[in-house]
PQR file with spaces between the fields and no chain letter, atoms N, CA, C, O and H, PARSE charges and radii, in Angstrom:
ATOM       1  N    UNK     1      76.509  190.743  -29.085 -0.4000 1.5000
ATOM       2  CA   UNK     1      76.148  190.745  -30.490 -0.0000 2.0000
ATOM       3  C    UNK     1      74.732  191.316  -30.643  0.5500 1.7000
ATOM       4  O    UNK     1      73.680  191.038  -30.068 -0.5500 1.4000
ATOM       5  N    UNK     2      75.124  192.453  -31.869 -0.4000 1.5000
ATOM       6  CA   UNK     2      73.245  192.590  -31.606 -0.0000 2.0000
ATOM       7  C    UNK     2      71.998  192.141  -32.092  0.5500 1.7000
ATOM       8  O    UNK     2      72.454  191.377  -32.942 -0.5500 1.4000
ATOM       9  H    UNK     2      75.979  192.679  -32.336  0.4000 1.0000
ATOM      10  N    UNK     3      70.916  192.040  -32.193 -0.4000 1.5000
ATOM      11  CA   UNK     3      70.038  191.513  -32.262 -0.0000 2.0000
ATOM      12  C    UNK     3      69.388  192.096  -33.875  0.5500 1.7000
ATOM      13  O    UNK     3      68.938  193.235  -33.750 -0.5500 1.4000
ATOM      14  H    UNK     3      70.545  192.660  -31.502  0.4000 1.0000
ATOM      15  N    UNK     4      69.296  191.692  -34.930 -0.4000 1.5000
ATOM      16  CA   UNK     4      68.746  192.901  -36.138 -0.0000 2.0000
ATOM      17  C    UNK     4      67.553  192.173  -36.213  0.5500 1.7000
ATOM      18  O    UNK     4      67.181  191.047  -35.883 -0.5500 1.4000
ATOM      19  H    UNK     4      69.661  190.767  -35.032  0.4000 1.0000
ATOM      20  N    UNK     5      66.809  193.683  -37.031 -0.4000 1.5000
ATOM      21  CA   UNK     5      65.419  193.468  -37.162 -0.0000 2.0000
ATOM      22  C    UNK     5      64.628  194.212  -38.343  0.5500 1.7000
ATOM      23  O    UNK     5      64.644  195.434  -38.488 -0.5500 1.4000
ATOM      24  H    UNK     5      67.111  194.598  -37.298  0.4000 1.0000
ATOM      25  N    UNK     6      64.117  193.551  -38.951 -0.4000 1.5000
ATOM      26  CA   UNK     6      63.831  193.852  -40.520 -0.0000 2.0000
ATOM      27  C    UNK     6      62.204  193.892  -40.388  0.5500 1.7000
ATOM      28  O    UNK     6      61.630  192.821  -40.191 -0.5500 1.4000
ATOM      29  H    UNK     6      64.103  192.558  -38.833  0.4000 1.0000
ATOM      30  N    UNK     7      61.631  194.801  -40.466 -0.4000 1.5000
ATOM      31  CA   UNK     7      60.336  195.459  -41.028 -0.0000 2.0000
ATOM      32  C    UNK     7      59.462  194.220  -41.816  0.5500 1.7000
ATOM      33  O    UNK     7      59.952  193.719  -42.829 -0.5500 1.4000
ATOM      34  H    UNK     7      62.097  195.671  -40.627  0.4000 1.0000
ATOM      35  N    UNK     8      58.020  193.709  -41.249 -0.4000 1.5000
ATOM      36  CA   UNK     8      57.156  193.035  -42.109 -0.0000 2.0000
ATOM      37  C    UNK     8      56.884  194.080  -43.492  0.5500 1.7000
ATOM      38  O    UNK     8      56.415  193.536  -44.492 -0.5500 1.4000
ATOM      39  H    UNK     8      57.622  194.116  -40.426  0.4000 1.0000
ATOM      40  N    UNK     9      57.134  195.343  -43.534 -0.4000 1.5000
ATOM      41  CA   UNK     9      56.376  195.992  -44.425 -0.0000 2.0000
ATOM      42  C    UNK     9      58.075  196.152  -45.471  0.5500 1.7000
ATOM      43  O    UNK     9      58.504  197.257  -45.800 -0.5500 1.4000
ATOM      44  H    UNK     9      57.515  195.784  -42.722  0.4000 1.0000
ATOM      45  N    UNK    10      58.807  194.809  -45.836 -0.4000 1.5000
ATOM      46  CA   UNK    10      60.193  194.620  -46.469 -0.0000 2.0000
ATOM      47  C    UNK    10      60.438  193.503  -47.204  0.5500 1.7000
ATOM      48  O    UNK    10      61.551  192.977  -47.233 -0.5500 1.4000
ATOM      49  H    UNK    10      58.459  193.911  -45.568  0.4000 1.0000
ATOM      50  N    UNK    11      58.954  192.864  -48.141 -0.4000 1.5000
ATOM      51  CA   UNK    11      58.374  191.468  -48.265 -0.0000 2.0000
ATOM      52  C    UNK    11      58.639  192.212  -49.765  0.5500 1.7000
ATOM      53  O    UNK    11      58.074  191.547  -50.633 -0.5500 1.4000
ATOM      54  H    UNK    11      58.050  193.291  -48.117  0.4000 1.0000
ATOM      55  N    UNK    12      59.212  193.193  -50.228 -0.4000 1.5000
ATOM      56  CA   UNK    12      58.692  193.447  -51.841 -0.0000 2.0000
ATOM      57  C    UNK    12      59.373  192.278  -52.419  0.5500 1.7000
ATOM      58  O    UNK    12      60.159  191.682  -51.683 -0.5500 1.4000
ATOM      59  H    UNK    12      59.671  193.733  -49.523  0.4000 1.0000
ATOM      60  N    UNK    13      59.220  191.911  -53.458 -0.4000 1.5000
ATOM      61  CA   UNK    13      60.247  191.495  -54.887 -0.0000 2.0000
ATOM      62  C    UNK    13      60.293  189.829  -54.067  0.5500 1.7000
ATOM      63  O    UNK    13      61.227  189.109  -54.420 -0.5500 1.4000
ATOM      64  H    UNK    13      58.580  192.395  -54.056  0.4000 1.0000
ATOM      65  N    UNK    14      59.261  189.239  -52.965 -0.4000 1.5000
ATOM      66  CA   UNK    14      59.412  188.037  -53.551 -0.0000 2.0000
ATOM      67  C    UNK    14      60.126  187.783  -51.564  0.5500 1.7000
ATOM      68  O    UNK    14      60.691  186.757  -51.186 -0.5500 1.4000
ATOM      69  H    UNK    14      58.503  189.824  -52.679  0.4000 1.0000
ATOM      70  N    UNK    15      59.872  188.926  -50.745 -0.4000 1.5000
ATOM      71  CA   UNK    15      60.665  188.580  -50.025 -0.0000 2.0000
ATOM      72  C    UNK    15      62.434  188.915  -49.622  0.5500 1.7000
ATOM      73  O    UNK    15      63.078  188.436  -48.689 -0.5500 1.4000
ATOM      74  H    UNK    15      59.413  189.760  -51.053  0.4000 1.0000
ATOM      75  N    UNK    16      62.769  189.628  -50.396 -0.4000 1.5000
ATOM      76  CA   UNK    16      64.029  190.099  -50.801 -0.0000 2.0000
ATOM      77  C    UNK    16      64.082  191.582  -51.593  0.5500 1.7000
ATOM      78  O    UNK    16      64.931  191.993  -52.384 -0.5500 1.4000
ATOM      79  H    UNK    16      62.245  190.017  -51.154  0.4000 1.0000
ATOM      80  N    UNK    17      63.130  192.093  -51.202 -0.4000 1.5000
ATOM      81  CA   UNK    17      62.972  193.474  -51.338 -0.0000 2.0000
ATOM      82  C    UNK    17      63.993  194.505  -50.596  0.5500 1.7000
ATOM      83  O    UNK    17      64.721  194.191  -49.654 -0.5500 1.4000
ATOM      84  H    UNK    17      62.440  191.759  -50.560  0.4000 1.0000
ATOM      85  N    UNK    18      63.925  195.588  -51.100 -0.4000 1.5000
ATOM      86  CA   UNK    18      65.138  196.694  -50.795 -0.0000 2.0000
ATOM      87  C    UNK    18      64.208  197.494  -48.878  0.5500 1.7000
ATOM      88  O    UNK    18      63.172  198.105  -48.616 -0.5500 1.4000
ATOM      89  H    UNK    18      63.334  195.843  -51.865  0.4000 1.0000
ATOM      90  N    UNK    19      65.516  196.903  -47.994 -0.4000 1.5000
ATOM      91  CA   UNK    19      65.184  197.784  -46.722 -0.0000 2.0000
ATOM      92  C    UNK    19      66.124  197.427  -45.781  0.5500 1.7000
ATOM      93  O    UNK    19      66.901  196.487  -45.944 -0.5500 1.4000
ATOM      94  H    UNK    19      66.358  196.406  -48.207  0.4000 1.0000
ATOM      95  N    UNK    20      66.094  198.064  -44.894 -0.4000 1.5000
ATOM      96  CA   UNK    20      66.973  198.190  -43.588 -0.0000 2.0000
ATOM      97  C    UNK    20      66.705  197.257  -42.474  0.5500 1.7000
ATOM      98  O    UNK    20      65.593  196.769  -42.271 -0.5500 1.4000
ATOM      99  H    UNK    20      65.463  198.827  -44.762  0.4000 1.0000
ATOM     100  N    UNK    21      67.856  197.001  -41.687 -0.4000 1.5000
ATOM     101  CA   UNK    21      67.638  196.246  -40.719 -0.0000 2.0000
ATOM     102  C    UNK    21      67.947  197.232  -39.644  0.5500 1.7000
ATOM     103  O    UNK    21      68.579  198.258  -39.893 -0.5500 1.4000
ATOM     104  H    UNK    21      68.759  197.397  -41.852  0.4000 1.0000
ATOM     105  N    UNK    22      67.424  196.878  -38.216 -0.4000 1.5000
ATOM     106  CA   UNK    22      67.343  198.107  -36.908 -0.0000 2.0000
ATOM     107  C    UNK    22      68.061  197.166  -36.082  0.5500 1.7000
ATOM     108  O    UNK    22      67.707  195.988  -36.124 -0.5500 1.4000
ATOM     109  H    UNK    22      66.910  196.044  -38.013  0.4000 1.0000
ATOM     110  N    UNK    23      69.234  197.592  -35.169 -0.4000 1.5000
ATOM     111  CA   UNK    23      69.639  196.886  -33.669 -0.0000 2.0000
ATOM     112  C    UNK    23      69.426  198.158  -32.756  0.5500 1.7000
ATOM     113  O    UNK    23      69.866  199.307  -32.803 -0.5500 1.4000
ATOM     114  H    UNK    23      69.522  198.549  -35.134  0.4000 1.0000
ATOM     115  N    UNK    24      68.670  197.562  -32.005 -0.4000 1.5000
ATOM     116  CA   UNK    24      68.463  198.682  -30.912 -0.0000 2.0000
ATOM     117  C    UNK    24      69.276  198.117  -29.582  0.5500 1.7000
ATOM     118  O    UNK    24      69.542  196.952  -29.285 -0.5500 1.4000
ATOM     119  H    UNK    24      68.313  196.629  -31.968  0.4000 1.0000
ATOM     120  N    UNK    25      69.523  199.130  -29.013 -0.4000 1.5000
ATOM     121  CA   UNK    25      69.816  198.726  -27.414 -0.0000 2.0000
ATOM     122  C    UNK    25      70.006  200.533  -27.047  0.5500 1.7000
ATOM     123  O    UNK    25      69.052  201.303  -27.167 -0.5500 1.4000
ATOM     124  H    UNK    25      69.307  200.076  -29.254  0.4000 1.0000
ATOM     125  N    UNK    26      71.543  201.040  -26.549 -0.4000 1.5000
ATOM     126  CA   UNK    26      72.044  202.146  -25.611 -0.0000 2.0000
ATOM     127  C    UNK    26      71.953  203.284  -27.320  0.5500 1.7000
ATOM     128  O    UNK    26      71.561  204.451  -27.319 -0.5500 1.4000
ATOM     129  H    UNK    26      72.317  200.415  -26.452  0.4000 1.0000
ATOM     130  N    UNK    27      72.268  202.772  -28.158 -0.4000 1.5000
ATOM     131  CA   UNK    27      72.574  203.041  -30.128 -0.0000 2.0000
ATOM     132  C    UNK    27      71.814  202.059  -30.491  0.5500 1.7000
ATOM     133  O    UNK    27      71.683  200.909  -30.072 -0.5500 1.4000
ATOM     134  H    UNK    27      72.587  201.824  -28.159  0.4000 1.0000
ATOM     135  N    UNK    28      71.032  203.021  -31.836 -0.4000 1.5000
ATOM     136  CA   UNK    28      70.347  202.345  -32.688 -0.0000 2.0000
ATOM     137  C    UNK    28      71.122  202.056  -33.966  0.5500 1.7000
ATOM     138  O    UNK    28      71.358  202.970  -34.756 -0.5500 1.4000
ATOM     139  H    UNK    28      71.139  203.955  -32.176  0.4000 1.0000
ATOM     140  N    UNK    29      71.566  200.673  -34.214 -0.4000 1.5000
ATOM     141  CA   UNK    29      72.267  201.130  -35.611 -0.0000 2.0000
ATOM     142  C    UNK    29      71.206  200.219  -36.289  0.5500 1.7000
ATOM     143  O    UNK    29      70.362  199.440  -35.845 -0.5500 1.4000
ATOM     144  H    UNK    29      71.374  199.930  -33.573  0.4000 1.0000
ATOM     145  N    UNK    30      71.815  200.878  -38.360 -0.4000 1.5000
ATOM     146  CA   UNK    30      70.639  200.601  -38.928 -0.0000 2.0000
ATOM     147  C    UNK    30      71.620  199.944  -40.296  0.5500 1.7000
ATOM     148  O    UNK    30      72.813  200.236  -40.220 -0.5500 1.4000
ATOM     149  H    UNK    30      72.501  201.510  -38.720  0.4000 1.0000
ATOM     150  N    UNK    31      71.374  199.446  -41.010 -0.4000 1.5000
ATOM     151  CA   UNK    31      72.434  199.075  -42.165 -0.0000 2.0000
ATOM     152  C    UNK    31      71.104  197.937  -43.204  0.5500 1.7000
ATOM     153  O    UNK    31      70.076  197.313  -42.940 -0.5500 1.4000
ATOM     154  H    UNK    31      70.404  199.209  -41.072  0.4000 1.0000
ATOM     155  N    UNK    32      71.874  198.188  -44.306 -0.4000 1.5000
ATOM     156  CA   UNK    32      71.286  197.552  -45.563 -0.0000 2.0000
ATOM     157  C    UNK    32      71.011  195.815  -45.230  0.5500 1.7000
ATOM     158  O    UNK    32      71.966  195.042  -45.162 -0.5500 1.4000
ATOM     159  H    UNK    32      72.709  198.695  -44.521  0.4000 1.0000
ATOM     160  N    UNK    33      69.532  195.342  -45.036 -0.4000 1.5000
ATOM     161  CA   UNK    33      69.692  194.038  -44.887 -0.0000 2.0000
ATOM     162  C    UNK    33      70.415  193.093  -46.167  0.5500 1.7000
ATOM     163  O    UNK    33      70.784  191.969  -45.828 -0.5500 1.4000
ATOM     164  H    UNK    33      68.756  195.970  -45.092  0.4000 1.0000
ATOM     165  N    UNK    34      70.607  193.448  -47.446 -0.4000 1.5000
ATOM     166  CA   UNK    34      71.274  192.876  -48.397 -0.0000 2.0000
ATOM     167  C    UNK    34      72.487  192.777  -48.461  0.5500 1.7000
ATOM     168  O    UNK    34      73.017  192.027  -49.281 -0.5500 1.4000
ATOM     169  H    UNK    34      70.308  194.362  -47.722  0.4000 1.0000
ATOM     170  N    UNK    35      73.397  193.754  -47.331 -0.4000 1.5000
ATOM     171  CA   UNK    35      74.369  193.890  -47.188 -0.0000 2.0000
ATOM     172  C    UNK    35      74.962  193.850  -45.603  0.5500 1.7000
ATOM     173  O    UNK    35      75.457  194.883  -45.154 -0.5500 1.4000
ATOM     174  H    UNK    35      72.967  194.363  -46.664  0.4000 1.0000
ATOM     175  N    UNK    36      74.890  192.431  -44.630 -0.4000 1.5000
ATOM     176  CA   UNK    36      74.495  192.384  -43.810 -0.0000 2.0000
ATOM     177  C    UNK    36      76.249  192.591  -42.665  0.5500 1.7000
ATOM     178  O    UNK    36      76.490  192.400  -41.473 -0.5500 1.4000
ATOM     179  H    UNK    36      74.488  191.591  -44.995  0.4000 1.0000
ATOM     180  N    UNK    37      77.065  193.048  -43.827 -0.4000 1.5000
ATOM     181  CA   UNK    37      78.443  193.008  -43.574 -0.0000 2.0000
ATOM     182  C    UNK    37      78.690  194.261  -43.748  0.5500 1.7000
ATOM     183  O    UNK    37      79.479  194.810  -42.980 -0.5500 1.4000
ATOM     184  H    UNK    37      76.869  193.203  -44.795  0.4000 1.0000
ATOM     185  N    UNK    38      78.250  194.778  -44.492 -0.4000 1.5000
ATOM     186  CA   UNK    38      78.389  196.723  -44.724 -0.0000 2.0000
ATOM     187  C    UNK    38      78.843  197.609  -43.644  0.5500 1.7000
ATOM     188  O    UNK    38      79.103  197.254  -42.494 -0.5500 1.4000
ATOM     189  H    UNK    38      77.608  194.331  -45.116  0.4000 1.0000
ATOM     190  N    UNK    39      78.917  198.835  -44.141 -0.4000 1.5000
ATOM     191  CA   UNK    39      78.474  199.754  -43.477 -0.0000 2.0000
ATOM     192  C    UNK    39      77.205  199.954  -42.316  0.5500 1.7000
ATOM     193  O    UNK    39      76.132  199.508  -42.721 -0.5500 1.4000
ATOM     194  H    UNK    39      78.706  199.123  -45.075  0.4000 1.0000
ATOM     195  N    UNK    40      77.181  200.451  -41.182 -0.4000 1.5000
ATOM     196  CA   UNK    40      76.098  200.763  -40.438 -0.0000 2.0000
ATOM     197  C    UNK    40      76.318  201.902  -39.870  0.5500 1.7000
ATOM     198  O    UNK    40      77.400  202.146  -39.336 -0.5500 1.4000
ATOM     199  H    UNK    40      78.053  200.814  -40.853  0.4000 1.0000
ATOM     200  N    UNK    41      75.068  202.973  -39.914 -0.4000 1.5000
ATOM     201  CA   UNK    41      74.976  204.257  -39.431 -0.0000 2.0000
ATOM     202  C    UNK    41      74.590  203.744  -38.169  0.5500 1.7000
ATOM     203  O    UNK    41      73.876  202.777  -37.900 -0.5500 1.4000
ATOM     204  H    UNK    41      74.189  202.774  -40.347  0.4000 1.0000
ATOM     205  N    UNK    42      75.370  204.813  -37.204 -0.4000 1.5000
ATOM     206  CA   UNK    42      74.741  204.425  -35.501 -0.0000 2.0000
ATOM     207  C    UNK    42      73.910  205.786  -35.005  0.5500 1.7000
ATOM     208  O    UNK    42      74.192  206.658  -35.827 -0.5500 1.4000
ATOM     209  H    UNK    42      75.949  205.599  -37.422  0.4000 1.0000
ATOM     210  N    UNK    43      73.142  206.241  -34.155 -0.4000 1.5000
ATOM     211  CA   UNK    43      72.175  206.886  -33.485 -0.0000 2.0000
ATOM     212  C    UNK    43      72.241  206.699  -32.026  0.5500 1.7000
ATOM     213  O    UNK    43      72.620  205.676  -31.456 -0.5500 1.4000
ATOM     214  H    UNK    43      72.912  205.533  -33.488  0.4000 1.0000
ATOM     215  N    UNK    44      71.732  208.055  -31.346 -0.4000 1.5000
ATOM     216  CA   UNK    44      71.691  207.980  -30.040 -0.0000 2.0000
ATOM     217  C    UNK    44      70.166  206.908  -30.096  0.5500 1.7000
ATOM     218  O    UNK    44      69.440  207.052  -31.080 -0.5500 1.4000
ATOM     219  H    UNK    44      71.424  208.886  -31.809  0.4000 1.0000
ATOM     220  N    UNK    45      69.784  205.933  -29.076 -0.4000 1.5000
ATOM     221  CA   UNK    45      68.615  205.688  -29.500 -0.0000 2.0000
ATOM     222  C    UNK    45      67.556  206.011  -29.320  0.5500 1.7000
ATOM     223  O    UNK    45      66.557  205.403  -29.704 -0.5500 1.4000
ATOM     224  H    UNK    45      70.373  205.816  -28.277  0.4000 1.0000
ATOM     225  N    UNK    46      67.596  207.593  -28.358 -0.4000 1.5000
ATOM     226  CA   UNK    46      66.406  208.207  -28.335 -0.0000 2.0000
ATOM     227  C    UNK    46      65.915  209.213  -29.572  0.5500 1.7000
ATOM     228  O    UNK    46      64.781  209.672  -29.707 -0.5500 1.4000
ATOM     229  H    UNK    46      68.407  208.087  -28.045  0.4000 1.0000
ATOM     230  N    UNK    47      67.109  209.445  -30.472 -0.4000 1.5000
ATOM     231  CA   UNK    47      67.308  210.109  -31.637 -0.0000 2.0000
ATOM     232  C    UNK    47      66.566  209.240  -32.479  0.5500 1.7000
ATOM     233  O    UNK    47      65.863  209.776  -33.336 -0.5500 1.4000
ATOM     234  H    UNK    47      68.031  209.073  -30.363  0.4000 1.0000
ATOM     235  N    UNK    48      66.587  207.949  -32.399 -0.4000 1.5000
ATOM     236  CA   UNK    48      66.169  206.874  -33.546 -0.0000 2.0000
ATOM     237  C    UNK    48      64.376  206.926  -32.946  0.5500 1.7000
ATOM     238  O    UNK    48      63.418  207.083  -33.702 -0.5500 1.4000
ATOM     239  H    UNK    48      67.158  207.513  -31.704  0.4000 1.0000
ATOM     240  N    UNK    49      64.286  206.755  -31.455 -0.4000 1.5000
ATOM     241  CA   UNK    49      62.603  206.611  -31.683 -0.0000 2.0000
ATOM     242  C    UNK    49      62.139  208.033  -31.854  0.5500 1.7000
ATOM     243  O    UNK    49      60.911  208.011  -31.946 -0.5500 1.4000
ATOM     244  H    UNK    49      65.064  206.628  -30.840  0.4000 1.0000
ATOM     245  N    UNK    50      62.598  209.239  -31.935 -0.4000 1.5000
ATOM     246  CA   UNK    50      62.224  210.328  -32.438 -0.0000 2.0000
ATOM     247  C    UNK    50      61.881  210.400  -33.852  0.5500 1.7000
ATOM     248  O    UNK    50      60.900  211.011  -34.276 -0.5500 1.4000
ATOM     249  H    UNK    50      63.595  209.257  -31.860  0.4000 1.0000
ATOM     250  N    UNK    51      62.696  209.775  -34.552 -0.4000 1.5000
ATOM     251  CA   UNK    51      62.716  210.084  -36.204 -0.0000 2.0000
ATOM     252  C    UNK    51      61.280  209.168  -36.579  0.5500 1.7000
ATOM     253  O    UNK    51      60.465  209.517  -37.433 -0.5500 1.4000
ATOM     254  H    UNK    51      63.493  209.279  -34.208  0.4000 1.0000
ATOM     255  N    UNK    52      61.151  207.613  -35.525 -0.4000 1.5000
ATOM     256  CA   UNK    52      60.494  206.651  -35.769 -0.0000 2.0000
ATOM     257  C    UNK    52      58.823  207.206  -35.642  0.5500 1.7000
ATOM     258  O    UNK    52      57.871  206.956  -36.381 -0.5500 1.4000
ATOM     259  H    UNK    52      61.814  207.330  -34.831  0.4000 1.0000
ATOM     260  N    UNK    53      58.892  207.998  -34.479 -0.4000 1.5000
ATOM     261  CA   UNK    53      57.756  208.435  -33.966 -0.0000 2.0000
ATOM     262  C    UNK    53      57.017  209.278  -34.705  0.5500 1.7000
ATOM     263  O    UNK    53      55.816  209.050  -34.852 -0.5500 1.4000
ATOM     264  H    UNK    53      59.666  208.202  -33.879  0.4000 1.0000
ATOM     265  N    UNK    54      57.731  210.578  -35.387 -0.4000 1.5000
ATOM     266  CA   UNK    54      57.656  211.313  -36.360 -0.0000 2.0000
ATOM     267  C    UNK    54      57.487  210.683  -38.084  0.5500 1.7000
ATOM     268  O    UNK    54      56.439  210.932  -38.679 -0.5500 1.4000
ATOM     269  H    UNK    54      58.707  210.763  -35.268  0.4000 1.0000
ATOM     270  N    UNK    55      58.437  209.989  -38.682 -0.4000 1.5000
ATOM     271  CA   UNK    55      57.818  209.111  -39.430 -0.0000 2.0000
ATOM     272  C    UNK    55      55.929  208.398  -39.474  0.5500 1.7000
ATOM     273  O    UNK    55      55.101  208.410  -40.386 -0.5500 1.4000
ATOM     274  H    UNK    55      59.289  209.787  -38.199  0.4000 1.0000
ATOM     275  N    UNK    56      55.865  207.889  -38.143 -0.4000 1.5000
ATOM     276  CA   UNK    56      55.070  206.869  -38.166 -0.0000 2.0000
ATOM     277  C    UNK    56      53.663  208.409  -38.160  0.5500 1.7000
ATOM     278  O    UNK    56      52.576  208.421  -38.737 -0.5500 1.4000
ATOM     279  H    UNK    56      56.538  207.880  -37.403  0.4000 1.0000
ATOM     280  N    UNK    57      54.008  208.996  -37.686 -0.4000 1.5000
ATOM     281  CA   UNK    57      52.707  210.604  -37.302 -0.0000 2.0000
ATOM     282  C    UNK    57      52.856  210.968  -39.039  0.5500 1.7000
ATOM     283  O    UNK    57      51.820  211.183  -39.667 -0.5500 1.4000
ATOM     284  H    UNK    57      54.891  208.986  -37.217  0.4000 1.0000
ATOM     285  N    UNK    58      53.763  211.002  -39.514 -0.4000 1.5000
ATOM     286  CA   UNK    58      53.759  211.736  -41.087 -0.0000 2.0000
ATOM     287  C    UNK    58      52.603  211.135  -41.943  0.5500 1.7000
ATOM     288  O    UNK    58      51.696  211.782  -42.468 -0.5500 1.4000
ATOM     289  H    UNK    58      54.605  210.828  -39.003  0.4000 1.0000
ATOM     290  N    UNK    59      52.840  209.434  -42.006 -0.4000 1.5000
ATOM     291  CA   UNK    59      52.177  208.764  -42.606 -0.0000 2.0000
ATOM     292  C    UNK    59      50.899  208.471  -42.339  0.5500 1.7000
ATOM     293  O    UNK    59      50.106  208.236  -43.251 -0.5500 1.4000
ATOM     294  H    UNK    59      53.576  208.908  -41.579  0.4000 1.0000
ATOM     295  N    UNK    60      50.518  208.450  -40.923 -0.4000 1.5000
ATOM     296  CA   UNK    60      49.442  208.081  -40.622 -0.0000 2.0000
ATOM     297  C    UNK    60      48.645  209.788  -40.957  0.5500 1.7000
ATOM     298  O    UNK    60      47.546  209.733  -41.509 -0.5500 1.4000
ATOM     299  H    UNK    60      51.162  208.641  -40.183  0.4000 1.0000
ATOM     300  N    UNK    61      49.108  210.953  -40.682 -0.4000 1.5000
ATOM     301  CA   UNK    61      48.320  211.479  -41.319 -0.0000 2.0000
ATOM     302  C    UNK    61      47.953  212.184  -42.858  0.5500 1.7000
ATOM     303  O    UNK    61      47.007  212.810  -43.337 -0.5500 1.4000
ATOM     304  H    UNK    61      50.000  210.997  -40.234  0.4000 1.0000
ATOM     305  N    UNK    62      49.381  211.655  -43.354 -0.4000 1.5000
ATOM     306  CA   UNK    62      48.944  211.288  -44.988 -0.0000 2.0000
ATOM     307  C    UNK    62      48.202  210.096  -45.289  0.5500 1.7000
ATOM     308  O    UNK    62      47.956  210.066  -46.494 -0.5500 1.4000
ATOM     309  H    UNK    62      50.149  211.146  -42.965  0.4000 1.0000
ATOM     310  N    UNK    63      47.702  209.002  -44.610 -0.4000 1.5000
ATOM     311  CA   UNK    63      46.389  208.437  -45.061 -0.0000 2.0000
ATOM     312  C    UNK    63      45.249  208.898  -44.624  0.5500 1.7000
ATOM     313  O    UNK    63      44.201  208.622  -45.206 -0.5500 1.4000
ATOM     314  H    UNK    63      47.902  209.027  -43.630  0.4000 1.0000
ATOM     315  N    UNK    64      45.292  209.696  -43.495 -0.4000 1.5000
ATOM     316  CA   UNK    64      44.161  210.306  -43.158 -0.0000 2.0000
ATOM     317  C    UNK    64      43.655  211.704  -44.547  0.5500 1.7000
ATOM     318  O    UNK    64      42.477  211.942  -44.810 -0.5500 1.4000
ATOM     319  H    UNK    64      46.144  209.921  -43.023  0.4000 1.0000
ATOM     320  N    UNK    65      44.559  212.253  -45.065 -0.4000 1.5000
ATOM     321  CA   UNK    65      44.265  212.796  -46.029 -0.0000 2.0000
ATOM     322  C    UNK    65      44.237  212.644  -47.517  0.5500 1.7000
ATOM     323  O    UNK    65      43.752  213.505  -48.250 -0.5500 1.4000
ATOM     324  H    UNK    65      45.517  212.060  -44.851  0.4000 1.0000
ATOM     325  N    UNK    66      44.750  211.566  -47.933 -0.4000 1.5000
ATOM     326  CA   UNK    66      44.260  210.929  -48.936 -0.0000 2.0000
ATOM     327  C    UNK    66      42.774  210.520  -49.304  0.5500 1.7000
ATOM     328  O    UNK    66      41.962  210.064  -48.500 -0.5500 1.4000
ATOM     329  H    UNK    66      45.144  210.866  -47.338  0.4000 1.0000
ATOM     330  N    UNK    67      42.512  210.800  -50.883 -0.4000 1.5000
ATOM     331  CA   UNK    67      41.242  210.115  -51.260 -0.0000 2.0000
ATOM     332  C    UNK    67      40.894  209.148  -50.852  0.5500 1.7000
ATOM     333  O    UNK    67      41.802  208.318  -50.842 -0.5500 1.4000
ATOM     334  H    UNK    67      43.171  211.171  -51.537  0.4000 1.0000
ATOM     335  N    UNK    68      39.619  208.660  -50.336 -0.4000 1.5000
ATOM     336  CA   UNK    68      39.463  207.179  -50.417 -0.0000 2.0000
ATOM     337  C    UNK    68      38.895  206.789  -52.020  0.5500 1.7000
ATOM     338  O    UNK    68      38.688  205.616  -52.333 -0.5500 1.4000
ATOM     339  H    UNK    68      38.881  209.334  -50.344  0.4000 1.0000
């Protein structure tokens, strides 16, 4: 059974804010935590820390270029 895992940065609306849950292991699957019976997209899981890695580089250097 796998293990899911929901983002500290998924606290909107009270705690029950709109986001995804992650099971990682051999596949990363990812599915709606509000919908914990749904649908789930699966990933190779080196495909998933690629997108993650890239994500996390996007943002960090869109705060680096933002106004302070």
């Amino acid at each position: 059974m796998p293990v899911w895992r929901k983002s500290g940065f998924s606290t909107g609306n009270g705690g029950d804010g709109d986001c995804v849950e992650v099971a990682l292991s051999s596949v990363a699957r990812v599915r709606d935590s509000k919908n914990a019976t749904g649908p789930q997209l699966s990933f190779p899981a080196a495909r998933w820390r690629s997108f993650t890695q890239a994500a996390s580089s996007s943002d960090n250097a869109s705060r680096r270029n933002s106004p302070a």
